[in-house]
Each structure stands twice: as C-alpha cells, then as structure tokens.
BATOR-907881 format. One line per field, with one value per residue: x, y, z negated of N, C-alpha, C in turn. Coordinates in steps of 0.02 Angstrom, whole numbers, always signed. Each point is the difference from the previous one (the first is absolute). Last residue first. Layout:
n.east	[X	...]
n.north	[Y	...]
n.up	[Z	...]
ca.east	[X	...]
ca.north	[Y	...]
ca.up	[Z	...]
c.east	[X	...]
c.north	[Y	...]
c.up	[Z	...]
This chain:
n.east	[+2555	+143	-2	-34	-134	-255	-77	-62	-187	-194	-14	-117	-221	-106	-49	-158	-235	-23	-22	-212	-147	+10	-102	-254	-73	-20	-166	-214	-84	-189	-202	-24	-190	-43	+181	+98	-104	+21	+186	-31	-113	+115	+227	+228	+173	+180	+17	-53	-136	-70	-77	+49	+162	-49	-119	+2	+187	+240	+228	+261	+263	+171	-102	-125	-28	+232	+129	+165	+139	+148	+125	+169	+127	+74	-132	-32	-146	-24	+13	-198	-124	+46	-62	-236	-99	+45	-128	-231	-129	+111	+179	+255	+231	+154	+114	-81	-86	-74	-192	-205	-116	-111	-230	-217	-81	-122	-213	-87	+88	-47	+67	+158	+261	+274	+205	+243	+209	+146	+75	+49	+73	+63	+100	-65	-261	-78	+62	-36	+54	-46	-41	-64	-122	-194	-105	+62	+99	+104	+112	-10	-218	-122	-181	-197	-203	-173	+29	+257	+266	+200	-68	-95	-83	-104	-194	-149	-92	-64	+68	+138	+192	+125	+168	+150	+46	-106	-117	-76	-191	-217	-133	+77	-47	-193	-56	+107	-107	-195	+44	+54	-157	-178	+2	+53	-58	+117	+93	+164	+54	-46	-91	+86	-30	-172	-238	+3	+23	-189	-132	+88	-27	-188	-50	+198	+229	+203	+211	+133	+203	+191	+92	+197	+217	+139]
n.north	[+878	+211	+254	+102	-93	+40	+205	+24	-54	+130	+186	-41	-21	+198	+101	-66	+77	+217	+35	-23	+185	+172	-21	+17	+220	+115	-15	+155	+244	+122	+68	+184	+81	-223	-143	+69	-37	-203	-4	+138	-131	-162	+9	-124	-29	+84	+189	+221	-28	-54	+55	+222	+76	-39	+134	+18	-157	-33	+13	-75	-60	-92	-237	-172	-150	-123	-61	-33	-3	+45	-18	-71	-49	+106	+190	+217	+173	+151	-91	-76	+177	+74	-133	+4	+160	+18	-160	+42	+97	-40	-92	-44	+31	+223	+215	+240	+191	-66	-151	+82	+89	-156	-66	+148	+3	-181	-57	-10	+5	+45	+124	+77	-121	-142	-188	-157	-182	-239	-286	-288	-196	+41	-6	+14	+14	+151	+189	+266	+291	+276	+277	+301	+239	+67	-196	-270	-254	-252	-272	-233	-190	-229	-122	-141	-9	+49	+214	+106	+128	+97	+121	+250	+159	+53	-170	-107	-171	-180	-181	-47	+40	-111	-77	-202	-105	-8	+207	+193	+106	+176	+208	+163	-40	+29	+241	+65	-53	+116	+222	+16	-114	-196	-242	-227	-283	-256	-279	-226	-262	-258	-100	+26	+117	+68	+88	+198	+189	+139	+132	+230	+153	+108	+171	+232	+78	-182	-154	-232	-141	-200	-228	-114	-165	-217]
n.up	[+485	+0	+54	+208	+135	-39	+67	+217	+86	-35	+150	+209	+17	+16	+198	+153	-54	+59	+217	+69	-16	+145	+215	-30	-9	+207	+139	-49	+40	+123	-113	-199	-182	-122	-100	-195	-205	-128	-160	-221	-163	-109	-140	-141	-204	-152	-148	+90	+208	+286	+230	+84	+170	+252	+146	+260	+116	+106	+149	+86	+47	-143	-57	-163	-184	-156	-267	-255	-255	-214	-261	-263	-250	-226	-155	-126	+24	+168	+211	+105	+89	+210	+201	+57	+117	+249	+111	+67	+213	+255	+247	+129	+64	-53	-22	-62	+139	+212	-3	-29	+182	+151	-73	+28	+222	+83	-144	-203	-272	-269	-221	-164	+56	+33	+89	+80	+161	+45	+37	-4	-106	-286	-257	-221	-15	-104	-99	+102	+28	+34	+17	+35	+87	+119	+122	-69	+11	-42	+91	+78	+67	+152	+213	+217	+199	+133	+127	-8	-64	+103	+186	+16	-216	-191	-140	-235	-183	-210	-189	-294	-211	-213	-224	-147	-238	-228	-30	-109	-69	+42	+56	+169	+257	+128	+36	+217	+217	+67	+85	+229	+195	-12	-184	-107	-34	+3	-12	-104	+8	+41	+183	+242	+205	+148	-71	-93	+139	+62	-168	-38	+161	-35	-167	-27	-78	-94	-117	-106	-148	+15	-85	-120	-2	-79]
ca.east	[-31	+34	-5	+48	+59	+37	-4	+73	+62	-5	+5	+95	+41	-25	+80	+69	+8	-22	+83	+34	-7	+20	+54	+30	-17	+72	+43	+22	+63	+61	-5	+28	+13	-92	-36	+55	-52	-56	-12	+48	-47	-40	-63	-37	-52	+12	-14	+75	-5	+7	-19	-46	+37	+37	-26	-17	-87	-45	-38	-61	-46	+20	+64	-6	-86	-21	-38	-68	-16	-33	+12	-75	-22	+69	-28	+56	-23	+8	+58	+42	-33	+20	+80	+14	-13	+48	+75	+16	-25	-34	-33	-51	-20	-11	+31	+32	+23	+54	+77	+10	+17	+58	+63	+29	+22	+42	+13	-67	+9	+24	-79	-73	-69	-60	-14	-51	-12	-44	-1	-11	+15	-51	+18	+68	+47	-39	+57	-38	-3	+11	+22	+4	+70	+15	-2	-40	+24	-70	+31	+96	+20	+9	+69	+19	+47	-10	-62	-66	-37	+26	+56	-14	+24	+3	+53	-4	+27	-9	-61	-35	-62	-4	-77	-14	+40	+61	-23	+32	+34	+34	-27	+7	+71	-7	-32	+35	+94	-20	-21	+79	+19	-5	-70	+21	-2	-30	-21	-31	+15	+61	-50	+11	+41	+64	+4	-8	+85	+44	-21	-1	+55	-10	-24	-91	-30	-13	-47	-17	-70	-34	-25	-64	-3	-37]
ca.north	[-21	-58	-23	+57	-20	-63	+14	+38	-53	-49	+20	+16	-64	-19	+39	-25	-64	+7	+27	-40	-86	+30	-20	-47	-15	+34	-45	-82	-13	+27	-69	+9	+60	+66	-21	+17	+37	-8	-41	+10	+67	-35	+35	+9	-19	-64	-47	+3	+35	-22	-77	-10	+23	-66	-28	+67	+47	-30	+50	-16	+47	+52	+16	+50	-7	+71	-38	+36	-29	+24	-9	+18	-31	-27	-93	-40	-26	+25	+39	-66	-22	+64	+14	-79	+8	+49	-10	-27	+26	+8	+71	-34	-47	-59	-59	-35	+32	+39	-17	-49	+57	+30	-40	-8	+58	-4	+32	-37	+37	-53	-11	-35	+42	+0	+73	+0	+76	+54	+51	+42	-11	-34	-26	+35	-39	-66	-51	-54	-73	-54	-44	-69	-31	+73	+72	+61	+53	+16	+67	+8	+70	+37	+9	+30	-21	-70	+3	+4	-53	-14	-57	-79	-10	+65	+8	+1	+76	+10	-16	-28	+25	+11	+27	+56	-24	-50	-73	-8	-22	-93	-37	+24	-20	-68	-43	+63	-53	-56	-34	+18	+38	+42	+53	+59	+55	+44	+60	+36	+65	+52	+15	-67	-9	-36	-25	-44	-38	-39	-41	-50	-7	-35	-63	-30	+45	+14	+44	+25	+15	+39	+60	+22	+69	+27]
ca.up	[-34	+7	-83	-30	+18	-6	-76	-8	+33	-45	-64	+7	+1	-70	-49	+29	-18	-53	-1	-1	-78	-84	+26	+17	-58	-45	+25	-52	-26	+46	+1	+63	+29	+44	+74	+61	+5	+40	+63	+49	+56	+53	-4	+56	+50	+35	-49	-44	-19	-73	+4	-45	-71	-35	-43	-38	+35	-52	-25	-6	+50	+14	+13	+73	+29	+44	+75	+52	+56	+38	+53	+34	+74	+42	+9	-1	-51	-71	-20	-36	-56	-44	+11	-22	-59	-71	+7	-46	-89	-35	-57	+4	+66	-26	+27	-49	-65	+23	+3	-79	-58	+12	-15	-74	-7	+10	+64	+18	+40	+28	+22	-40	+28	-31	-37	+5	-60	+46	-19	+26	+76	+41	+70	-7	-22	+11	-46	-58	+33	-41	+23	-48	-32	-34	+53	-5	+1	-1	-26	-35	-20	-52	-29	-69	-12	-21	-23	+60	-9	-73	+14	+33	+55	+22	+66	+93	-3	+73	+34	+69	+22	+70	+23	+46	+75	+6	+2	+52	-23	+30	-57	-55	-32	-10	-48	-53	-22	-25	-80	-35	-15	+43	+61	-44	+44	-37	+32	-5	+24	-69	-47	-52	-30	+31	+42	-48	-10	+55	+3	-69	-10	+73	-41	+32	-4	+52	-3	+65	-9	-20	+79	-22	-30	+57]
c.east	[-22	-75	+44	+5	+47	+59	+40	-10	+50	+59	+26	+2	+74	+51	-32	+71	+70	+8	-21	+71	+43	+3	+55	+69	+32	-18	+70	+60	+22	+54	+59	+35	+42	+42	-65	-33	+61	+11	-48	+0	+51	-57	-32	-54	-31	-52	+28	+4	+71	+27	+15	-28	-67	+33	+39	-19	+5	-67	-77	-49	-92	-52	-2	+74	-11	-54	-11	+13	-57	-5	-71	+6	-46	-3	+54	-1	+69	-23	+14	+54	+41	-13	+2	+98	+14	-35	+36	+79	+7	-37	-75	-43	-90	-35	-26	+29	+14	+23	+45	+85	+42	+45	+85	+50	+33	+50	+74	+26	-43	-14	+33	-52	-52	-31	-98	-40	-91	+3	-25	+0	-1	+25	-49	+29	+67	+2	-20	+47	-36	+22	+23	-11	+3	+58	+51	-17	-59	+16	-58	+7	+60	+37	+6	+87	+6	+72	-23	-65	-72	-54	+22	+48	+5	+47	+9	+73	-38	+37	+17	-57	+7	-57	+16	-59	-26	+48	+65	-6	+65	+55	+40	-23	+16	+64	+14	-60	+30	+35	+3	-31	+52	+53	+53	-28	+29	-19	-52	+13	-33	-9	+51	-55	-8	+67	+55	-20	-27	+67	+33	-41	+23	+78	+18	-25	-96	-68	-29	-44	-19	-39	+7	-36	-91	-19]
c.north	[-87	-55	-84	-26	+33	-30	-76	-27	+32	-53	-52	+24	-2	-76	-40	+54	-48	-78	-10	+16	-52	-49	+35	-22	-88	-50	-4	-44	-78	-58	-16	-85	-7	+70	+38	-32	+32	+80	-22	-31	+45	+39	-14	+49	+34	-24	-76	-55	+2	+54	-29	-63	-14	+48	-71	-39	+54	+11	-43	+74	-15	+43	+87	+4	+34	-21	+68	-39	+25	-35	+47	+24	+25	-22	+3	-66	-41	-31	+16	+29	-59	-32	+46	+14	-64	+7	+31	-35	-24	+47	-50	+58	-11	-45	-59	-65	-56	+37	+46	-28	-26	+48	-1	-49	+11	+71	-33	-6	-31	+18	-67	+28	+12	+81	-17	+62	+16	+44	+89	+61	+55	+2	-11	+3	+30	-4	-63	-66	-50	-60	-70	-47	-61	-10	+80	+54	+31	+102	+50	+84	+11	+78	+52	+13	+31	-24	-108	-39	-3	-58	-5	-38	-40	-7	+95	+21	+3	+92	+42	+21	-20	+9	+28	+20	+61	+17	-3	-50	-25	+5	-80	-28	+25	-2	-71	-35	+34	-26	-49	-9	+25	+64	+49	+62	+58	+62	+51	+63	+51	+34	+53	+33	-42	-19	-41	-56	-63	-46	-67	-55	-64	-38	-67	-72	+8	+60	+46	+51	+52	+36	+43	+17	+8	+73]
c.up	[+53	-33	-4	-70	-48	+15	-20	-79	-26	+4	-46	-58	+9	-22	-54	-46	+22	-10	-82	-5	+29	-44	-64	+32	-24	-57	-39	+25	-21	-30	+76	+29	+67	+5	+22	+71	+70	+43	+49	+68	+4	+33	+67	-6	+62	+38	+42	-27	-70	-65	-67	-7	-58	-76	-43	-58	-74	+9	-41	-27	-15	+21	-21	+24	+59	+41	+70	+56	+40	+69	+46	+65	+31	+76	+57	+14	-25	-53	-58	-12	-31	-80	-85	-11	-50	-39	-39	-5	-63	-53	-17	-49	-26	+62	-6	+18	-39	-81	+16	+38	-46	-15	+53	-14	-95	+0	+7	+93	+88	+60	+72	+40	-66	+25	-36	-43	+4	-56	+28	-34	+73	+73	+66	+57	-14	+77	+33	+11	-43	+38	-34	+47	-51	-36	-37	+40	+2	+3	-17	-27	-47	-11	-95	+0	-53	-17	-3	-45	+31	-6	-71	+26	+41	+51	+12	+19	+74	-5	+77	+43	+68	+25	+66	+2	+46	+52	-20	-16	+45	-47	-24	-77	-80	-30	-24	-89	-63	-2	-18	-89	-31	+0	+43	+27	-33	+55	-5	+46	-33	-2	-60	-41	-62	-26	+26	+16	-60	-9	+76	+0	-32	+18	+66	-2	+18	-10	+48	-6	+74	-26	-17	+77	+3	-14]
C-alpha cells in the first residue's frame, strides 16, 4: 500500500478543518503564511516517505475554471517573475489548473485580472511557487498542490482581509474585530468569505482523499 500523504497546509484554520475530515492516519502539518514560511517549513523536513501536498484556500483569477466552494489539483505552478514547475502528485489527476503566487494578496478584481493576463494562471496564492521551487531543490520526487477556492474572479474582498492572519498562520482576531467597527458595511462580504471558505475546504478534503485512493 502506497504511503498518505503528508498534508501541509498554510493556515492553522485550515489545518484544523481538513483535520477534521481526513483519515486519522494522515498527518496534517501547519507551514504558515507566505513564500518564507513554506520556503522555512520545507527546508527543515527531511524528504517524506510518500507524497507531500500543500493544501488549502486560493482565490479565482478566472471564471468558470474553478468557482468559489470548489477544489481542484494543480497541473502547473507559474511565477509572476518567470519559472515554472509541474508537480508529480497525483499522477494522473482528474482535474487540473495552473497556479501563480502574490506576496501581498490581491484584493480587487481589477488586480486579478492583471495577475492573469501576465501569467495565465487560473487560481493565485502566496504560497504555491514557493512551496513548487523549494521541493525542487530539494529533489523530493512526490509532491502535489491542491486548493480550494474562497473568492471568485470578480469578487472584491472586504478591507483589511490581508491582515486577518498573520506569518505564523494564525488567525488575528482584533484584526478581524477591528474590519467590522471600522467598516461594519463589510460583515455580509465577510460572511459569504467564511462560508465559500469552509465549502473549499470540504472539496479540498474529498479531492485529497480520491486522488490519494484512500
């Protein structure tokens, strides 16, 4: 029987969600916030047994590919500033999507129409090409990328969502108090974030498991 996964997921919230749903076996690790903190988590890790696969929430740079509460795996991971990795994991996936990386996070529909028209990619994070670059040079044979999607394309994000969590992964919870008393405009956004958030989450956790044959 081939090895799980190991699952490494960038935010504690994250990580605690999929942990939740996926086989006890499983180990699911936080690797925080960002191109450092993957770039750090990978470096310290011993290459696994079996596949590693950074898991959790992107946003949508286009529409109709993948829609907000839906997961797909990542056939192709591309750099704003050139480079380009394929990942190994599954071998054969069902779905598939290109996928870039941001290090501030893009908030406007106007920006993510930018991000794609310069790098084709269907979905954007902060952690993808750095994670892509890093198992590279580490030479770890398996390894994959799966994302959930929390916003569409055309979504414009409430104010402040870039400070909701911090490098380390965790949540910052007077961040978040303090978006609602300044722009209490934003909780409907706010709430219709957590939920698309939780429904990728669960498409996340279903793929991971099909894809793993588990």
């Amino acid at each position: 029987m081939s090895p799980a996964p190991l699952i490494i997921c960038p935010l504690h919230f994250e990580r605690a969600h999929l942990r939740r749903r996926l086989p006890p076996s499983w180990t699911v690790c936080v690797g925080g916030r960002g191109a450092s903190s993957i770039t750090r988590w990978v470096e310290r890790q011993p290459e696994p047994a079996g596949p590693v696969v950074l898991a959790g929430l992107a946003g949508a740079l286009t529409v109709g590919v993948v829609d907000p509460g839906q997961a797909a795996t990542v056939s192709h991971v591309r750099a704003p500033e050139g480079g380009s990795w394929r990942p190994t994991w599954p071998a054969s996936p069902s779905t598939g999507c290109v996928a870039t990386s941001v290090e501030a996070m893009l908030t406007t529909p106007a920006d993510r129409v930018a991000c794609h028209t310069a790098t084709g990619a269907d979905l954007v994070d902060e952690e993808s090409v750095a994670f892509a670059r890093s198992v590279t040079e580490r030479g770890w044979s398996s390894w994959g990328i799966v994302r959930g999607v929390s916003d569409a394309a055309d979504t414009r994000l409430p104010p402040g969502v870039s400070g909701w969590v911090g490098e380390d992964g965790r949540t910052r919870g007077l961040r978040v108090a303090l978006t609602v008393m300044r722009h209490p405009g934003a909780v409907v956004a706010m709430g219709h974030l957590r939920t698309s958030s939780r429904g990728a989450l669960d498409a996340v956790a279903r793929l991971l498991v099909r894809c793993a044959g588990a």
